[in-house]
N, C-alpha and C positions, 0 to 999 in steps of 0.2 A: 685478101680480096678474093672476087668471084666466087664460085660457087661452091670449092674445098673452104676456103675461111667461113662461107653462111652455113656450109656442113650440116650442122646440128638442126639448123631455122629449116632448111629444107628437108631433113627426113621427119620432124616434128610438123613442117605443111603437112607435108605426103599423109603420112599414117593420120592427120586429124581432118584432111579431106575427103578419106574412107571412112573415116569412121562417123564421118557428122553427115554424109552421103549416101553413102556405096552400102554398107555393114547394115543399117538398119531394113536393108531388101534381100537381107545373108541369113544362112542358117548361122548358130555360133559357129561349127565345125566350120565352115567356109570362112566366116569372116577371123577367124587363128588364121589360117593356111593364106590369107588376104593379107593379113597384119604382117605375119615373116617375111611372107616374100615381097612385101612392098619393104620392110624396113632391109633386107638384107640387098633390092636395087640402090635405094636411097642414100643407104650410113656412107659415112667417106672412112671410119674405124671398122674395124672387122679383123675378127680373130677364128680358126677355122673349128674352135669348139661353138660357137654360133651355127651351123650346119646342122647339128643336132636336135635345135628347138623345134625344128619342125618336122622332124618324123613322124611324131605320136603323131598328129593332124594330117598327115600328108597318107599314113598307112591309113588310116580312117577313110580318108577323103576317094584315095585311090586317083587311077586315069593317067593320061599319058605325061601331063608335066611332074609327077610323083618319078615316074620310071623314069624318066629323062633325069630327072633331079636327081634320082637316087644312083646311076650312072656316071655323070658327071663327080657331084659331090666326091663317090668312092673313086675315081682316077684324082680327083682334086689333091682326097687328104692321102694317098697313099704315094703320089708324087713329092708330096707337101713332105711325109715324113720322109722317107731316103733323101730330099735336099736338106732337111735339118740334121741327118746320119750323117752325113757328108761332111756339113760345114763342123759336125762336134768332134767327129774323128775321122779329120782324113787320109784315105790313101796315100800311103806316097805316089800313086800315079794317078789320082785324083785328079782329071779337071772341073776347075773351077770355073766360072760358074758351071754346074753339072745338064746334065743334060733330063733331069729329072725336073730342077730347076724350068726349064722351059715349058715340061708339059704339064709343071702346075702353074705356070701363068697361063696358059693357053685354055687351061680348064676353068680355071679361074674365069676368067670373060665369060668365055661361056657358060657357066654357072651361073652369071651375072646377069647378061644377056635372057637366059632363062626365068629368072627368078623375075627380070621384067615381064616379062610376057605373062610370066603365070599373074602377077599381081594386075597386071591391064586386061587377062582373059576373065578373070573373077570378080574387079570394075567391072566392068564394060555388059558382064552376062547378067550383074545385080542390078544394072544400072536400065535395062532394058525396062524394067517394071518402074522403073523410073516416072514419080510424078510429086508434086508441090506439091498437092494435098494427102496425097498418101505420106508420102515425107513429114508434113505439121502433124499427121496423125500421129504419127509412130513416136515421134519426141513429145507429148501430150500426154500419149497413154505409158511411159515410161515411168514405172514407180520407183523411189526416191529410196 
């Protein structure tokens, strides 16, 4: 139940509310850099080679949720690997949970947190030009 078990139903809204909305008032390069970071706020699964989808687009794209992103991300997965170091071979004076451990959850959020903002700041700046009839236009003139 609630919103982990609809998981799926809701990152598949998300990403097709930008895309039948938001994306058609986006350059391509904007609306990738739209599509990641709405699906990596959204997914309730996440593996930290996903982080890497959106370089190529975010190097492209530039600006400060790139820097922030690219900050984060690299405390995320360098945290991420010495707490998997840890748990594969550990110290004998190893604590557990490590303290590595914590500052990839903490990064984590924050990444997350981030990745919203980027996907609602790239909405919301498309969205501004925002109109019905430019909208019917643009899914009209879409060739097949």
């Amino acid at each position: 139940g609630g919103i982990i078990g609809h998981g799926n139903f809701v990152t598949l809204a998300a990403l097709g509310l930008l895309t039948l909305f938001a994306a058609p008032f986006m350059t391509a390069l904007v609306a990738a850099v739209a599509v990641f970071a709405t699906f990596y706020f959204f997914t309730t699964g996440f593996g930290p080679q996903y982080l890497v989808w959106i370089i190529p687009f975010g190097i492209m794209r530039g600006g400060k949720f790139f820097r922030w992103y690219t900050i984060l991300a690299t405390i995320f997965l360098v945290a991420t690997a010495i707490t998997w170091r840890v748990w594969i071979n550990p110290p004998l004076y190893a604590q557990l949970p490590s303290p590595a451990q914590y500052v990839s959850g903490v990064a984590a959020i924050a990444l997350w947190l981030l990745c919203g903002a980027w996907a609602f700041y790239e909405a919301k700046k498309a969205l501004a030009s925002f109109s019905v009839k430019k909208l019917i236009g643009t899914w009209l003139l879409r060739k097949s």
